[in-house]
C-alpha positions as CSV (number, residue, x, y, z in Angstrom):
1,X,17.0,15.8,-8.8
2,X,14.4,16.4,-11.5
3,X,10.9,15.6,-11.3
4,X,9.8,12.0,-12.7
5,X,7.1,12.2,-15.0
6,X,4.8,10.6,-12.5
7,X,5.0,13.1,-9.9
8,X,2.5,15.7,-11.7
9,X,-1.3,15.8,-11.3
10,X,-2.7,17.1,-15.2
11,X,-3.4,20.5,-13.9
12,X,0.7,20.4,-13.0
13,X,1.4,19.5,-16.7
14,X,-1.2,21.8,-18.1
15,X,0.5,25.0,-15.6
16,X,4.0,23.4,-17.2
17,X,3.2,23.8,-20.8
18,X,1.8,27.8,-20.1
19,X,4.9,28.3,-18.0
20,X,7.0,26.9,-20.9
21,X,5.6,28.9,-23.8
22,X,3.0,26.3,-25.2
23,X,-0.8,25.3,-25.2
24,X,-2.3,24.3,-21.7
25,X,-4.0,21.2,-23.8
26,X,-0.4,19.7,-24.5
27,X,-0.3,18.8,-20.6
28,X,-3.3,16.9,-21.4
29,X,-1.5,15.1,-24.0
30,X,1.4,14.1,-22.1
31,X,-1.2,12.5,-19.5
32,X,-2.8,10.8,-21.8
33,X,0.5,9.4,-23.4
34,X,1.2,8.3,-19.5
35,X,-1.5,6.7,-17.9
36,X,-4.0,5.7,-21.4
37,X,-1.1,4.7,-23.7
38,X,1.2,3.4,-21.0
39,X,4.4,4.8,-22.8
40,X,7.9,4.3,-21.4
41,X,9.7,7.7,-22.9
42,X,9.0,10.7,-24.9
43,X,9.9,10.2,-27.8
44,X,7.1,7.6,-28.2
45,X,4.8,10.8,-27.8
46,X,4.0,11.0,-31.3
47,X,1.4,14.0,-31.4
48,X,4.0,16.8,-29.6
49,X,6.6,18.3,-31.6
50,X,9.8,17.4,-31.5
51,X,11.1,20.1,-29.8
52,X,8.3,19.9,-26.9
53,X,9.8,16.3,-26.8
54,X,13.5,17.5,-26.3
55,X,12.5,20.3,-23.8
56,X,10.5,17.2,-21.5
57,X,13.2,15.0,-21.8
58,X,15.6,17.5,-20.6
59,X,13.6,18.6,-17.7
60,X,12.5,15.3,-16.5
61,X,12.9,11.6,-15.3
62,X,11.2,8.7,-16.7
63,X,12.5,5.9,-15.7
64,X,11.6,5.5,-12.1
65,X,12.1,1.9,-11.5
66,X,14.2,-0.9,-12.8
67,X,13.6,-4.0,-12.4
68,X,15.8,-6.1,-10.5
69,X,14.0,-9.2,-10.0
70,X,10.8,-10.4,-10.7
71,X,8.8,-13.7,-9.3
72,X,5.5,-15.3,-10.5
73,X,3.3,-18.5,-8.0
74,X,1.9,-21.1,-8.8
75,X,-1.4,-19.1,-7.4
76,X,-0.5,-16.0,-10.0
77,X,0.8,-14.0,-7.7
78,X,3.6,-11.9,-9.3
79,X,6.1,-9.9,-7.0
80,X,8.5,-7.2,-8.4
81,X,12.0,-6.4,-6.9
82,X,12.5,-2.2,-7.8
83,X,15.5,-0.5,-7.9
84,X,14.8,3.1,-7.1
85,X,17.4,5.8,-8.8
86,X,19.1,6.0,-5.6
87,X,20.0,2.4,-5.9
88,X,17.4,1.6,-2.8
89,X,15.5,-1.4,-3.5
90,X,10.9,-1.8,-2.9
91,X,8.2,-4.3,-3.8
92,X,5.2,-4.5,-5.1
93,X,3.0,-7.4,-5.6
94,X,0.1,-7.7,-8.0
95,X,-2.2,-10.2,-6.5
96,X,-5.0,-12.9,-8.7
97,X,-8.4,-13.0,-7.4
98,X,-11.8,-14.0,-8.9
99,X,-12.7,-10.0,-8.6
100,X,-9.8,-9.3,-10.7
101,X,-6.3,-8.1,-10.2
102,X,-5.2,-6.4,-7.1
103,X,-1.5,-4.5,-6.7
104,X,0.2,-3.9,-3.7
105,X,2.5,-0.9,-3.3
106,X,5.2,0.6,-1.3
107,X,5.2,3.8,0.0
108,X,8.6,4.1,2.1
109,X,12.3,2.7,1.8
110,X,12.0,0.6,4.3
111,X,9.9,1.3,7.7
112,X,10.6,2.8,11.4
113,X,7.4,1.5,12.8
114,X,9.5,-0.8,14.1
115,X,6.5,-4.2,14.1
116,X,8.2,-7.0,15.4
117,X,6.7,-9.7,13.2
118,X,7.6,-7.9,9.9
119,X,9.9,-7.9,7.6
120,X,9.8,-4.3,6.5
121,X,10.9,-2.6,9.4
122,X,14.3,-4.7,8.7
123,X,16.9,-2.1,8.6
124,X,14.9,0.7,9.3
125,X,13.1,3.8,7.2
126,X,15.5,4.7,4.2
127,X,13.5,7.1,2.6
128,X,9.9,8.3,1.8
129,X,9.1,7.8,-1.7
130,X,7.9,10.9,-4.2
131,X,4.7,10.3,-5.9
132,X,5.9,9.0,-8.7
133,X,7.9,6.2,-7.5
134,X,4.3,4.9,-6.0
135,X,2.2,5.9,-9.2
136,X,5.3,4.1,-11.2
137,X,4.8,1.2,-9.1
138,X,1.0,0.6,-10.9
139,X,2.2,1.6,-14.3
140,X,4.9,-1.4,-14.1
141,X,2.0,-3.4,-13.2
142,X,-0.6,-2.4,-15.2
143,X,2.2,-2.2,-18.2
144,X,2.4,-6.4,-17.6
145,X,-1.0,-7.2,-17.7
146,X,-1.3,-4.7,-21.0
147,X,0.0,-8.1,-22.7
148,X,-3.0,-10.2,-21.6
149,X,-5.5,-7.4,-21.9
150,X,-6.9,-7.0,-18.2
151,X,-6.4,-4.5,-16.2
152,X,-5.5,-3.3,-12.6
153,X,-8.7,-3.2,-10.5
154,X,-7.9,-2.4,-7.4
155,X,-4.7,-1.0,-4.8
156,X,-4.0,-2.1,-1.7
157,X,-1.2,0.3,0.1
158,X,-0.3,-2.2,2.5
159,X,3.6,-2.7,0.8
160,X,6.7,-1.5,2.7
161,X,6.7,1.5,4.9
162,X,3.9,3.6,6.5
163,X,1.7,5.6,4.3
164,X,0.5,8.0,6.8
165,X,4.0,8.7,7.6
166,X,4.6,9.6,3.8
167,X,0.7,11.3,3.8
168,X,1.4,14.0,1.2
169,X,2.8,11.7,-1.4
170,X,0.3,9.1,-0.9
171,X,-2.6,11.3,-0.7
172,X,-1.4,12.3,-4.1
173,X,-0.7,9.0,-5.7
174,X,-4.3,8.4,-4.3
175,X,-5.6,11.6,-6.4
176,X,-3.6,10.5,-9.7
177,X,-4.8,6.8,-9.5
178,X,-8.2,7.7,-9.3
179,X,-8.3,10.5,-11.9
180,X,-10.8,10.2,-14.6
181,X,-8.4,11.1,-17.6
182,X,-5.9,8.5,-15.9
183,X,-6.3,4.8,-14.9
184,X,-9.8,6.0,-13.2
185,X,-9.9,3.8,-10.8
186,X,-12.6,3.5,-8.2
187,X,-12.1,5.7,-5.1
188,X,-14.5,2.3,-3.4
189,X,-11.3,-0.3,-4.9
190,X,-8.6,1.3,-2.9
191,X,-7.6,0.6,0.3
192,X,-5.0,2.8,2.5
193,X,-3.6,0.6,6.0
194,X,-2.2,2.2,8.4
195,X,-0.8,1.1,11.9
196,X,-2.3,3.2,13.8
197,X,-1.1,7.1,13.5
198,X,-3.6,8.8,14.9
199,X,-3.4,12.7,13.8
200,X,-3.2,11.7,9.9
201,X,-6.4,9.1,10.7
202,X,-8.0,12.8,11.8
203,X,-6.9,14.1,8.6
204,X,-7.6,11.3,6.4
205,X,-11.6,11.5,8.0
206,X,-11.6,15.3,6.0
207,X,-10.4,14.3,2.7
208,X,-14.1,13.2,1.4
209,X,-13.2,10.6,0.2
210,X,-14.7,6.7,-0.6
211,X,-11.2,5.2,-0.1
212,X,-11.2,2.4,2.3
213,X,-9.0,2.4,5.4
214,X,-7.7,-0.1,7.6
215,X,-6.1,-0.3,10.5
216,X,-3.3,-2.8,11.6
217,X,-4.2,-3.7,15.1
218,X,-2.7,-7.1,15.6
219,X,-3.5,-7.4,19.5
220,X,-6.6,-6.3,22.0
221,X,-4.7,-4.4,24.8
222,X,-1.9,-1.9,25.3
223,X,0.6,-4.3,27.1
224,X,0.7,-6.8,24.3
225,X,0.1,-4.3,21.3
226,X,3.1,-2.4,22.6
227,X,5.2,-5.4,22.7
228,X,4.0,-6.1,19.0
229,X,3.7,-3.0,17.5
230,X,6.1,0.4,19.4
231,X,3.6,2.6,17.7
232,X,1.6,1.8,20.2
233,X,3.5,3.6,22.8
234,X,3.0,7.3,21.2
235,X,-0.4,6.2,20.0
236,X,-2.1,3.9,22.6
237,X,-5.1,2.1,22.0
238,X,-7.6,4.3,23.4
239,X,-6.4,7.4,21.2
240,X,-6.6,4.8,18.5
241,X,-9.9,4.1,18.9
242,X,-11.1,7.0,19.3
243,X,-9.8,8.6,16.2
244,X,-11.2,5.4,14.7
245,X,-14.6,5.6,16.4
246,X,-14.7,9.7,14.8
247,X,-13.9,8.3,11.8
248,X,-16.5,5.8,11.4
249,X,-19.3,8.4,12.5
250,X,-18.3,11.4,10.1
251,X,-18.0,9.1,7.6
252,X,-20.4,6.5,7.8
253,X,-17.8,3.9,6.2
254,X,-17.0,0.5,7.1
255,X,-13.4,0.3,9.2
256,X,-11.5,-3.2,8.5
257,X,-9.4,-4.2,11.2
258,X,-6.3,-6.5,10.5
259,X,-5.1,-9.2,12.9
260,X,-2.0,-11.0,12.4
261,X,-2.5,-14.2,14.3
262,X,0.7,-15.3,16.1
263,X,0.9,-19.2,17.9
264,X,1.1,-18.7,21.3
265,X,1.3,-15.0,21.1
266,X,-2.1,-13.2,20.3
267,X,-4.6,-15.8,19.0
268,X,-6.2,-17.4,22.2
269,X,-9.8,-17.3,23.1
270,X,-9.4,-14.6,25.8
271,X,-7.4,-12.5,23.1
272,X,-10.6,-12.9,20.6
273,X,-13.3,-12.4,23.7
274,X,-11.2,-8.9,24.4
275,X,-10.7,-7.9,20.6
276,X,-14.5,-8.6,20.1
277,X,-15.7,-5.7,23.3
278,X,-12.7,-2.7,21.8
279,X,-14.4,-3.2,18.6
280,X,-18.1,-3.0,19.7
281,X,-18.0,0.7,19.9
282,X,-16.9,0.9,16.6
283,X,-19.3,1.4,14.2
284,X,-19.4,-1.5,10.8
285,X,-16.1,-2.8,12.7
286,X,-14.8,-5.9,10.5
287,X,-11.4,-7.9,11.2
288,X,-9.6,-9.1,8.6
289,X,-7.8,-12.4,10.4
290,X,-4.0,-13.0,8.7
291,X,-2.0,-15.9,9.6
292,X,1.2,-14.5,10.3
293,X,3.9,-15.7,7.6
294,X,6.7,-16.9,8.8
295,X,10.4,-14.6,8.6
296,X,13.3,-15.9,8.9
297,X,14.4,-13.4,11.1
298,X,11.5,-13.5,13.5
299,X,10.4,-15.8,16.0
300,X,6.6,-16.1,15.6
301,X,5.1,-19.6,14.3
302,X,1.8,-19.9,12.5
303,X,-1.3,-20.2,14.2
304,X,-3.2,-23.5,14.0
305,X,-5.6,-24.0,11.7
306,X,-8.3,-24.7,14.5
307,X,-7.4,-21.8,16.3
308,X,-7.8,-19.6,13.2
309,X,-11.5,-21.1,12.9
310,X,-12.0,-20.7,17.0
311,X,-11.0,-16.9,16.9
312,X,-13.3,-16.6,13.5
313,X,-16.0,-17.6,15.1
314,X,-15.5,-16.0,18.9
315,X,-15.3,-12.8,17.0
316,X,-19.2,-13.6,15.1
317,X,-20.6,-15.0,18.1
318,X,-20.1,-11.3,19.3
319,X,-21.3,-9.5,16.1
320,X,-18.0,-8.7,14.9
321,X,-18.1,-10.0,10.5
322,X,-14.8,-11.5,10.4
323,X,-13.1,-12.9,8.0
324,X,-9.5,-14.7,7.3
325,X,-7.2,-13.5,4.4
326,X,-6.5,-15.7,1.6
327,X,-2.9,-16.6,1.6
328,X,-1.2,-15.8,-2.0
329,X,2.8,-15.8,-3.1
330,X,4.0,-18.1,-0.1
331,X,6.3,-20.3,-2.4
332,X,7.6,-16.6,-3.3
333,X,8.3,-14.9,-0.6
334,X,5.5,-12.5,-1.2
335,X,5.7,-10.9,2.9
336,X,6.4,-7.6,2.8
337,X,9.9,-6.8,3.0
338,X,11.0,-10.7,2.5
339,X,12.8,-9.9,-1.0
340,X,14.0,-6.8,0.1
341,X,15.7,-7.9,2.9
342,X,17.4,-10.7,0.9
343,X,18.4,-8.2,-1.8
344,X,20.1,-5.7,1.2
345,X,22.1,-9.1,2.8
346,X,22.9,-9.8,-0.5
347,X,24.1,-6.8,-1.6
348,X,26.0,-6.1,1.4
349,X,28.1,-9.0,1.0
C-alpha cells in the first residue's frame, strides 16, 4: 500500500523532495497545503508544479477516510462513522464544551483488551491504524468546523482500541498534532488513556513530554478489576501502580484516573473507601467518575445518581479531587464502539 499523505512528519516530506530530485523547502509546502490550508488532494496545491503534483499523486494516498455516517446531539456533539481503505469501519467524536471543541480519536480497528462493559472490544482487534488514519481523523474534524471558523482545541485518545498497544503510531500522530508548522496544538490539551499497559507507561514517562495521561482503572482491587478489565491479569494492580507512582515522580504531572461506575458492580462505599487508600501513594492523583453508558450487548445498569454524589464525595473526604464526567452524545450513541458495532451487524447481514 502507499503511504497516505498523513503518515509523514515535515522532515519526512522535506528528505522526500531531495530524494526525488527537488528543493527540501517544497516538503514544507506540501505541509503547509495539509495541516494550514486543510486541502483534500494535490492538485489543489497551487504553488508546486505540475509535475511535482503528478509525481505525489502517483506515489501517495489521500483519501484516508470516507464517510459513512455522520450524527450531530442536541448537546453538539457530532460523531463520525469512517470507512478505512480496507473497508474496516472507526469513530471519532468531536465533543462541545465551554473551553472549546474537543475530538476523540481511534487508534485501533477494534480492541483485544477485552473490557467487559465496552463496546469496542466487540469483535476483537482488527487492525492497528498507521498514522495517518489517526492524524486524518482531526483533519475531518477540524475540516467541519473550518465552516464556522473555530477550531480544534484539544484531543482526547480515548476512541476505539488501545493506544499503547499501537505506541509508535500514536506517539507519532502525537508529534504531528502538536507540530508548530501544523495544527500546533498544545502538548498541555492532549490527553493519551490507556488501560493500564505497564512497560509502554515506562516508556511514555521518557518521552518529555506535557501530554496528559490517564489511566482506565474502573475498580480498587485485583479480583474485581480482573473480572472488569483481563488486562489486569498480565498487568495487576500493583505493577500498575507502580509504573504509575514512577511516573508521577519523574514527571511531576498530575495522573487522572477514570472510573466507570457500574450499579451494583463497582460503585459502593467500600469500593470508594478502597479506591481512595491505592491512590494515596500516588502523587496529584485525580479520578475522573464516568457513569457507565448503557450497551446493548452488556449487562451493566447505570449507577444512581445519589451514589454517584456518595462515591464523589468519599473520594474528597480522603483527599482524592474528584470529579464526574459530563455526559455528551447519549441520544447518539456517542460510547465507543456503539456505531461501529451496529455498522459490523449491519453489514454482516
Amino acid at each position: 500500500m502507499k503511504p497516505f499523505v498523513y503518515d509523514f512528519s515535515l522532515e519526512e516530506w522535506q528528505q522526500w523532495m531531495k530524494d526525488n530530485g527537488e528543493q527540501a523547502f517544497r516538503g514544507g509546502q506540501v505541509f503547509d497545503w495539509l495541516y494550514v490550508k486543510r486541502v483534500s488532494s494535490f492538485e489543489e496545491m497551487s504553488n508546486l508544479s505540475k509535475a511535482l503534483r503528478e509525481k505525489l499523486a502517483a506515489q501517495f494516498e489521500f483519501v484516508t477516510l470516507r464517510e459513512i455516517d455522520r450524527y450531530q446531539s442536541k448537546d453538539g456533539t457530532v460523531k463520525f462513522l469512517f470507512e478505512l481503505q480496507d473497508k474496516n469501519a472507526i469513530e471519532t467524536v468531536i465533543m462541545k464544551h465551554n473551553y472549546g471543541n474537543s475530538v476523540c480519536v481511534t487508534t485501533q480497528v477494534g480492541c483485544r483488551i477485552g473490557c467487559t462493559f465496552c463496546a469496542s472490544t466487540l469483535g476483537g482487534l482488527k487492525r492497528d491504524l498507521r498514522p495517518g488514519e489517526i492524524v486524518a481523523q482531526i483533519v475531518k474534524a477540524q475540516q467541519l468546523l473550518d465552516a464556522t471558523e473555530e477550531r480544534v482545541s484539544s484531543i482526547v485518545v480515548m476512541g476505539i482500541g488501545e493506544p499503547f498497544e499501537n505506541y509508535e503510531s500514536t506517539m507519532k500522530f502525537l508529534r504531528l498534532m502538536t507540530h508548530e508548522k501544523g495544527l500546533n496544538i498544545g502538548q498541555r490539551h492532549i490527553t493519551v488513556s490507556t488501560s493500564g499497559i505497564v512497560p509502554a507507561i515506562y516508556k511514555f514517562t521518557e518521552e518529555d513530554t506535557q501530554i496528559n495521561l490517564a489511566i482506565s482503572i474502573h475498580a480498587p482491587n485485583d479480583t474485581l478489576r480482573s473480572k472488569l478489565m483481563p488486562v489486569n491479569r498480565r498487568y495487576p494492580l500493583a505493577d500498575l501502580l507502580d509504573a504509575c507512582r514512577h511516573y508521577a515522580e519523574k514527571t511531576g504531572r498530575r495522573l487522572t484516573f477514570e472510573y466507570a461506575l457500574m450499579g451494583g458492580v463497582n460503585d459502593k462505599a467500600e469500593h470508594a473507601e478502597e479506591l481512595a487508600s491505592v491512590l494515596k501513594t500516588i502523587p496529584l492523583s485525580h479520578v475522573n467518575l464516568i457513569p457507565v453508558n448503557f450497551v446493548q450487548e452488556r449487562n451493566y445498569v447505570r449507577t444512581t445518581r445519589d451514589d454517584i454524589f456518595n462515591f464523589q464525595r468519599i473520594l474528597e473526604r480522603n483527599k482524592i479531587n474528584a470529579t464526574i464526567r459530563r455526559e455528551q452524545g447519549g441520544d447518539i450513541a456517542a460510547a465507543c464502539g456503539q456505531l461501529r458495532a451496529k455498522h459490523m451487524e449491519s453489514s454482516q447481514r
